[in-house]
N, C-alpha and C positions, 0 to 999 in steps of 0.2 A: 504494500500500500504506500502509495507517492505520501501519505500525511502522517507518515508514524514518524513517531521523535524517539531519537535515543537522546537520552540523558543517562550523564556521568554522575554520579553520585559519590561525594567524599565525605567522610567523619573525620575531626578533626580531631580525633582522638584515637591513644593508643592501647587504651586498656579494652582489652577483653570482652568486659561485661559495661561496656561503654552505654546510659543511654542511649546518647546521640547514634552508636551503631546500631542498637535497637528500631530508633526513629529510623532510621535510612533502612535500615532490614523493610519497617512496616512500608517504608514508601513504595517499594518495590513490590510488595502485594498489595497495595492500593491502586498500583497504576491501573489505568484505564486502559482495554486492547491496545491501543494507537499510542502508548506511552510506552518506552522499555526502558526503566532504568536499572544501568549496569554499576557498577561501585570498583573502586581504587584503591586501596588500603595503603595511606603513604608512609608507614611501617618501614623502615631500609631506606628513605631516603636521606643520603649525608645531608651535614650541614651545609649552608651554601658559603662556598666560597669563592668568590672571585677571578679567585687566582685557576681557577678548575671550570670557569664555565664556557670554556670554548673546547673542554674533553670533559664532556659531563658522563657522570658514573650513569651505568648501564639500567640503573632502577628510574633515574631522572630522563635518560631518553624512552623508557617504558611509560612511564608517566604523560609525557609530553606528546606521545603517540597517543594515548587514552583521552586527553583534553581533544587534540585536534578531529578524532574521526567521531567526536559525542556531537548533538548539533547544540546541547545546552549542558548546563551544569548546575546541579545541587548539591550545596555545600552543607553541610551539619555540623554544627560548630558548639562545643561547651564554652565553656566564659570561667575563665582564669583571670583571678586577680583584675577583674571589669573590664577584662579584654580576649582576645582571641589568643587560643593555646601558638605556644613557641613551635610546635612542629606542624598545625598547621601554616601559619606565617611562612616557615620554611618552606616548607613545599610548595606552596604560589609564589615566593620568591626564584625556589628553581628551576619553576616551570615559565616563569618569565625571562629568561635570561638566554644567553646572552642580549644585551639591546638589542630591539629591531627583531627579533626570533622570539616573542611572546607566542607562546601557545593557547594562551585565554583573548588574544585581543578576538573584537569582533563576537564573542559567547555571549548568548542568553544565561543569564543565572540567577537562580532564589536562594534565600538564607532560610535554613531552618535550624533550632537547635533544643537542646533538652538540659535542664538540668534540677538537682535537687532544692533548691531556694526560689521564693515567687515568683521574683522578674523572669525567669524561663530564659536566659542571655539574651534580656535587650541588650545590654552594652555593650558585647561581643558582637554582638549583628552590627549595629551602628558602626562600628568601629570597623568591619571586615568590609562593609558598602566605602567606605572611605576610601578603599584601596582599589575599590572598581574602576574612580577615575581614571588612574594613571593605566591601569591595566586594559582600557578599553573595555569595559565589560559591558551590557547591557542588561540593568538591575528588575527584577521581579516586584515592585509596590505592598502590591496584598494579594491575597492577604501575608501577613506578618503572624508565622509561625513560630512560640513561644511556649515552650512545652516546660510548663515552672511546674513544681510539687512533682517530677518525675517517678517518685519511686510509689506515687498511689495511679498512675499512668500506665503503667505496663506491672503485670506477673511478673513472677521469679524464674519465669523461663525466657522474659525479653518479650512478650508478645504485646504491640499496644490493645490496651482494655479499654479506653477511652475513645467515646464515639465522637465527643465533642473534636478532641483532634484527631482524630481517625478525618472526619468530615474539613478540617484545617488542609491538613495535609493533600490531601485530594483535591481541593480548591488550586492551593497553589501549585501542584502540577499543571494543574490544569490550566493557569496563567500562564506558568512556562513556556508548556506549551504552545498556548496560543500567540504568546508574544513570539516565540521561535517561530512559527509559522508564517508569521504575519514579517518580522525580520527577512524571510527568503524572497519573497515576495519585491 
């Protein structure tokens, strides 16, 4: 079908029994037929350095392959310290790199994220749309995906229980989506 979206899907986290990899699990069986989203685990990617980004390690041109053939990207992000974790940061740093060889320029992308405290990472979201500009991205509005009080959200096996964001979540594909569509065009 000419109108199916793949989207990428990243957690911006490396544990385990992550929310946010929970959330991204559930986006994946929320998607609607004409959605496929696929996920990245940026686990193994080095620090970025510099001095290395014109022989980028084998995980970072893996990565960089998974941005460019997705037509959108959803990112899931926890909130560190009122900001976006240190190894996600990274890993959109190396996938932007060297200048001029951005693999996100030109992306549709939504924020979503999970965590155990109210705000659900507003200030991780605000904070990660910031870096859209320079990245060329082209950001998702709403809805605005804030999965607070996490751990009465989803069972002990990771599955969300929550209709209310169950029903979130599938909105904002569905924006993705339709903005990605409407981008080609």
């Amino acid at each position: 079908m000419a109108d199916t979206v793949k989207i990428l899907g990243i957690a911006g986290s490396l544990r385990k029994e992550s929310y946010n990899k929970w959330a991204l699990r559930a986006a994946q069986l929320l998607a609607p037929e004409h959605i496929k989203v696929d996920t990245f685990d940026i686990a193994g990617i080095p620090l970025f350095n510099q001095d290395d980004e014109h022989h980028p390690a084998p995980r970072v041109v893996e990565f960089k392959k998974a941005i460019q053939a997705a037509d959108a990207i959803l990112l899931v992000t926890p909130e560190y310290n009122y900001s976006i974790p240190g190894v996600l940061k990274n890993a959109i740093d190396s996938a932007s790199r060297p200048y001029g060889e951005s693999a996100w320029s030109g992306k549709p992308v939504a924020i979503m994220g999970a965590s155990v405290g109210n705000f659900g990472t507003a200030r991780a979201q605000y904070h990660l749309r910031q870096t859209f500009i320079f990245l060329n991205m082209y950001p998702v509005n709403q809805p605005e995906v804030m999965i607070g009080n996490s751990s009465q959200k989803f069972d002990q096996e990771g599955n969300l229980i929550d209709e209310v964001t169950a029903n979130l979540i599938k909105q904002l594909l569905q924006s993705l989506a339709d903005l990605t569509l409407k981008l080609r065009t």
